[in-house]
N, C-alpha and C positions, 0 to 999 in steps of 0.2 A: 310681599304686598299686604298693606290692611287688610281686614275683611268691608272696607265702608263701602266699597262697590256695591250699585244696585243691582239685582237679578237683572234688569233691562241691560247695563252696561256689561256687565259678565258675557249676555249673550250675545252684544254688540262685538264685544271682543272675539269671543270663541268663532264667529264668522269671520273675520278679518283673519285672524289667524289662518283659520282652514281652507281662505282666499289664497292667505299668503304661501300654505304647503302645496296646494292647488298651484303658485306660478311656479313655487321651485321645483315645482317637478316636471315642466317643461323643460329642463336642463337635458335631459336624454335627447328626445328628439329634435331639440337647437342643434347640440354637439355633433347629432350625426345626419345633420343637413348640412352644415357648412363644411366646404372645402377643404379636407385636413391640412392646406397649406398655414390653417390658420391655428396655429398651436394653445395651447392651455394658458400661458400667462397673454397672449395678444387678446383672445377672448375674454379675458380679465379687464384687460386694459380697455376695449371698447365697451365692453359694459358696467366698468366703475364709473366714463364718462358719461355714460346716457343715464343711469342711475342717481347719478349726481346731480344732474339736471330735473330729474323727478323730484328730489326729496328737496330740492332748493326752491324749485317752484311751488311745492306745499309747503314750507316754511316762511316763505315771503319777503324773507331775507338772507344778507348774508355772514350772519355776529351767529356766533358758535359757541356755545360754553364748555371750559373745557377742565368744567370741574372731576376731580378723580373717579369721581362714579363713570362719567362717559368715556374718559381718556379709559379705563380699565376695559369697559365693554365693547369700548371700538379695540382693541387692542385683542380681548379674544374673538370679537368676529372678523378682523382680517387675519390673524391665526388658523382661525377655522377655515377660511376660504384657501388660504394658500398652502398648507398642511393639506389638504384635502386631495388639492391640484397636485402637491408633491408627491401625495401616495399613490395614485391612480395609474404613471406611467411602471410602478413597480409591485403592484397587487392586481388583482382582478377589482373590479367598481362594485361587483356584489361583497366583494370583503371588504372593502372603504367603508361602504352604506352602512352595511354590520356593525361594524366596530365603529363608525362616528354617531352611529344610535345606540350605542350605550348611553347617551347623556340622560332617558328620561329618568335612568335609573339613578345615576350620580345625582340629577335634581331633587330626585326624590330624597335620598341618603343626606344631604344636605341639609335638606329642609328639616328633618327628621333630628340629624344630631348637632344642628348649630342653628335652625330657625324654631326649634321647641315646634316643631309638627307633631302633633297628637297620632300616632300608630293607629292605621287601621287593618286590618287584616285584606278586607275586602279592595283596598287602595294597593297593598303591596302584592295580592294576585293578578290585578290586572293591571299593572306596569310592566309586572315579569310576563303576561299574559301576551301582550303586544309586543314587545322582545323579540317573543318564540316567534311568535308573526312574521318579524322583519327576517329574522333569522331563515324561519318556512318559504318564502318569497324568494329567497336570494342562496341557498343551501346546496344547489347545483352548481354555483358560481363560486364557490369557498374557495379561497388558496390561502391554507395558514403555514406553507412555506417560506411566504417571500416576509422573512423578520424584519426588515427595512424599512420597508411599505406597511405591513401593518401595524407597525409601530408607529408610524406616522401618523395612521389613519385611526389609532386608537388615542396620541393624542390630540387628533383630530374632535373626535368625541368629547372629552374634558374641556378644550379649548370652547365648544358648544353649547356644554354646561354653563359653562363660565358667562358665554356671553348670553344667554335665556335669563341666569340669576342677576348678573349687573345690570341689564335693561329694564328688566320686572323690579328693580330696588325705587321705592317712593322719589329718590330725590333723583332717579334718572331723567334724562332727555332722550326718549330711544332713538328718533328722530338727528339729534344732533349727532348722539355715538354712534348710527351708523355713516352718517355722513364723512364722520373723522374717517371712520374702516376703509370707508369710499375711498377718502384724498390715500391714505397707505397704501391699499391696493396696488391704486395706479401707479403712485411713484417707484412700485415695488415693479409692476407691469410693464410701462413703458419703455424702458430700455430696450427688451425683448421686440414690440412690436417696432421700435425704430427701425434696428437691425431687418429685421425682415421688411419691411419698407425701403429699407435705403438697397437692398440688395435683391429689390421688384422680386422678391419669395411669396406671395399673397394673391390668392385668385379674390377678382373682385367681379366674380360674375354674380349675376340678379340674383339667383337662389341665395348666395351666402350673404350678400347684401341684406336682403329681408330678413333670413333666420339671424343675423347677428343685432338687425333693429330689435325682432322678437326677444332675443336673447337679452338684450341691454334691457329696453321698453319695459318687459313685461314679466320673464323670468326671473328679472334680477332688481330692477326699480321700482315698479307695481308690487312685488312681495316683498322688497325693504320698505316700502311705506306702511303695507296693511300690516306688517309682522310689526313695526314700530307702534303703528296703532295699537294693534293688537294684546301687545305683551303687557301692556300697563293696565291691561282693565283686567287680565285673568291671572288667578295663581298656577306659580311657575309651572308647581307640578302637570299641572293641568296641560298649561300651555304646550311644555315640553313634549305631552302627549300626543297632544292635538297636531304638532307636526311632525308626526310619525307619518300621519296620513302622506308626507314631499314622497318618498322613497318609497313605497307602495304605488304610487297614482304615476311614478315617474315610467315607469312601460307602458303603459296603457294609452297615451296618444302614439307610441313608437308602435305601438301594436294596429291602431287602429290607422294609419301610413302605412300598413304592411310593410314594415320596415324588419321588423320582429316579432316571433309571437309568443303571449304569453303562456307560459307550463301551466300547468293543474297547481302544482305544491304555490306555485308566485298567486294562482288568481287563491287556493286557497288562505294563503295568509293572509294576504289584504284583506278577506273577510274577518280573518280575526283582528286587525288591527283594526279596521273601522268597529267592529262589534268592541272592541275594548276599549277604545277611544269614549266610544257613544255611550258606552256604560259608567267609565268616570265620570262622563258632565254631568247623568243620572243621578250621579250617586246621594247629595245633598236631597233631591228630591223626592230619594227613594226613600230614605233615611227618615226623613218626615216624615213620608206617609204611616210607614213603619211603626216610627213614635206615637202616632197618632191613633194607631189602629188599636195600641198597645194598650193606651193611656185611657180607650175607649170602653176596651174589654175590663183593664181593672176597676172601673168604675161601677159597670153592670157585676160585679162581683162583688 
């Protein structure tokens, strides 16, 4: 991304975004409200549809561009979504989230050796900073056994990269490319929930009925809109931080259902990853002040 963004829309951004880690982290508590009759790619598929219908109805039409930049970026966020799904029935989901949150670090390395990003010291302690975070959060839940799964789920992670840096690129439509990821999904999904419809496998009692609206609605279409919003008004690095906060915030309604509860080591890292999060979007600010203080004192000298 340029730097022509205004401080107002940067911060327009950084709230959408932090909207948007805010819905995906509803995913915990959807998944374990609804019926496990209702497996990983059917919950795909009902929620690529209802998703689809959000972001078509903020677009206002239905002409798609399906220039390379979006075709690439819809291509790593249905990667990411279905890699993610693939790795889950054979890892634990604390070493999914792990290992698919290395991206901030890949966005960072990125930017750094092929976007000519200016090295900061204080930028590469707190990316590795919030890492430790995720990593502190989810640490009781580790299985780096299962090779399969968390290979998946690590290139889970890159595919995430991937799609943060092709949606943040000036000539994206994030909006369009996730929509594409949308139409993949489902064609990808659909099969799966036929089968289980056509062989009445699918409890369709009211609880799973509303957590799967929720699920579509709001964890999956409400944070493809604002993350679409979102990623184009802030630098990636940035971005890619700011949705550390999904995976952190992602127990915390399942705790508060008494469904689960949170450890010490989980509520502690969330403190560091908000505290680290909240210190990159500082950092230009702080930076200034700094400058300023500097340029103050050499003067009275």
């Amino acid at each position: 991304m340029t730097n022509t963004k205004t401080k107002s829309q940067k911060n327009v951004g950084r709230l959408a975004l932090v909207l948007a880690a805010v819905c995906w982290g509803l995913a915990g508590v959807c998944v374990k409200s609804i019926d496990p009759s209702w497996d990983a790619m059917c919950k795909i598929a009902v929620r690529s549809v209802l998703s689809l219908i959000i972001l078509f109805v903020i677009k206002g039409n239905f002409k798609l561009h399906f220039g390379k930049t979006n075709v690439i970026g819809a291509a790593f966020s249905a990667a990411t979504g279905i890699l993610y799904v693939a790795a889950i029935p054979m890892t634990t989901a604390g070493t999914a989230i792990v290992l698919q949150y290395i991206a901030p670090i890949l966005v960072f390395l990125v930017a750094v050796f092929f976007g000519h990003r200016k090295v900061k010291i204080s930028e590469i302690v707190i990316t590795l900073l919030v890492f430790c975070g995720i990593v502190l959060s989810f640490v009781d839940n580790l299985d780096m056994t299962s090779v399969i799964g968390n290979l998946l789920a690590l290139l889970s992670g890159f595919t995430f990269a991937g799609q943060i840096i092709y949606m943040n690129k000036d000539d994206a439509d994030a909006n369009d490319s996730l929509i594409i990821s949308n139409i993949v999904c489902l064609f990808v999904s659909l099969p799966f929930l036929f089968v289980k419809v056509g062989a009445g496998a699918l409890s369709l009692d009211a609880t799973s009925l509303i957590w799967l609206l929720i699920l579509g609605l709001f964890q999956y279409g409400a944070a493809n809109a604002l993350f679409g919003f979102g990623i184009q008004k802030v630098d990636n690095v940035e971005a890619s931080l700011i949705l550390t906060i999904e995976p952190i915030f992602n127990p915390i309604p399942v705790a508060l259902l008494g469904i689960e509860i949170m450890g010490t080591k989980a509520i502690l890292g969330s403190v560091i990853v908000i505290l680290g999060v909240t210190a990159f979007s500082l950092l230009p600010t702080i930076e200034n002040k700094l400058s300023a203080l500097k340029e103050k004192s050499a003067k009275k000298d």
